[in-house]
N, C-alpha and C positions, 0 to 999 in steps of 0.2 A: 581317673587317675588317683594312686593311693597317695597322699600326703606323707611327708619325708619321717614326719612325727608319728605318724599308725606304724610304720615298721620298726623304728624303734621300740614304742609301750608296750606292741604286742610280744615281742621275744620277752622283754622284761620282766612283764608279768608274769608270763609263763616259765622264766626260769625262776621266778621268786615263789612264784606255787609249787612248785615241782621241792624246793627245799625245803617249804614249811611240810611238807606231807609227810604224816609217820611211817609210811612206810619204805622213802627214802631214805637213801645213805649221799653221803658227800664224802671225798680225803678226805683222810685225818688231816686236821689244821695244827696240831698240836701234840704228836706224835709221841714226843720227847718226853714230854710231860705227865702224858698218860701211862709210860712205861716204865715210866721211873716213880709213877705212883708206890709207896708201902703196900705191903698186905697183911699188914698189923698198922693201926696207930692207938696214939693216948689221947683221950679228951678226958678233959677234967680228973685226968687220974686214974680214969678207966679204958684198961685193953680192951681194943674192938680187931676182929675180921671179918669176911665176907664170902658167905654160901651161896651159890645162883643154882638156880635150876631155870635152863633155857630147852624149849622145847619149839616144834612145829608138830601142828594137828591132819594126819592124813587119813581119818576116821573115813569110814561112805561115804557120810554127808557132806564131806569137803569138794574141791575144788580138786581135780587130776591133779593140779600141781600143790595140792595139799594148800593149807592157809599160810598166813604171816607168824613168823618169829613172837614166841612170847619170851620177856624174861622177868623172873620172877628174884629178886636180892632181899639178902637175909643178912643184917647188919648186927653182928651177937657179940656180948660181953662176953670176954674172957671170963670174971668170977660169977657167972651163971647169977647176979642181984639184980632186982629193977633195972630196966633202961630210965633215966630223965625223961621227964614228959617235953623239954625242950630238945632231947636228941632230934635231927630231922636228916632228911636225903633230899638235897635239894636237886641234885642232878644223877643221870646213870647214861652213859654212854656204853657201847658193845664196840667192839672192834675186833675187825675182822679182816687180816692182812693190811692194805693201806686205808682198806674202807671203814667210815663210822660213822654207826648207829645212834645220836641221839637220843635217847629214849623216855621220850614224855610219859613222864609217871600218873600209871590212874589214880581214880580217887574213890574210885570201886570201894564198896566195901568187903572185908576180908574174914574168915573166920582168924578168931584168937589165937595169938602167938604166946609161944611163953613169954614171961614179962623182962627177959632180958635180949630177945627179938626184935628189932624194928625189920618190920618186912614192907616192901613196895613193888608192885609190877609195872610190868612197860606190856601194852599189846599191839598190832598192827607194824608189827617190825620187817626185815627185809625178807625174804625168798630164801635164804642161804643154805645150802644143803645141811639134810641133817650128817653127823659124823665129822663135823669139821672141827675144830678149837678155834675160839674166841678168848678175847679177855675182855672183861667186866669192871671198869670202874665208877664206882660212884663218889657223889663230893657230899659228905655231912659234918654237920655241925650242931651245935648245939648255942644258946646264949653266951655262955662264958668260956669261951675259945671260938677262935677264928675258922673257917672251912676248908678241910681238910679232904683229902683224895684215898681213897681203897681201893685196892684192886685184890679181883682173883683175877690167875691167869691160866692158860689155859681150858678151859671149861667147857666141855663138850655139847655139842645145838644135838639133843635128841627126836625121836619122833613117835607121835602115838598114831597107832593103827588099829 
């Protein structure tokens, strides 16, 4: 006989796995907020927006159903000067109709961006057809202001072949 307690921990843990996984999605919990993100702000005085390039890989070597969503955000100064070495991205979600992407930033290392570039990728993202639009927000900051939201909207999930 299973114990009242085994049927409970086991769904629990398995719906608490299921959400830490990168290549899950959950609703958006916070909808509102995300789309009402700028796609322009000021930190410290300097204009910033944001360039994505989101892709899936369906090269030979993949998977029939091609690999996971990569997305790659590009956080650029308006007057083209140094970024702060405290500029940061501490978060990047993707959303996608109701659905959203969390997106844990690697720590891969990247070739060099120009120096008013902070760029970040997310990889092992969801399945999402390529062709579709998304929107891309991330929250950065820096020391001397508080954490702030960008968004691109629209941004189209390409594919390489």
């Amino acid at each position: 006989m299973i114990k009242p307690i085994n049927i409970v921990i086991v769904p629990s843990v398995a719906l608490l796995y299921s959400a830490c996984s990168s290549g899950t999605t959950q609703p958006d919990a916070d909808p509102v907020a995300r789309k009402a993100a700028p796609e322009n702000v000021s930190i410290a005085g300097r204009q910033y927006y944001l360039e994505t390039d989101l892709w899936r890989d369906f090269m030979p070597i993949s998977p029939p159903d091609g690999k996971p969503l990569i997305a790659l955000a590009h956080i650029i100064a308006t007057d083209s000067s140094e970024n702060s070495l405290t500029l940061t991205v501490k978060q990047m979600w993707v959303v996608y109709g109701r659905q959203v992407w969390n997106a844990p930033l690697s720590a891969e290392s990247r070739p060099p961006t120009p120096p008013y570039v902070l760029e970040v990728i997310a990889r092992d993202g969801p399945k999402w057809s390529p062709g579709v639009e998304v929107d891309v927000i991330v929250e950065i900051a820096d020391n001397t202001s508080p954490a702030q939201l960008l968004r691109a909207s629209k941004q189209m999930i390409f594919r390489t072949d």
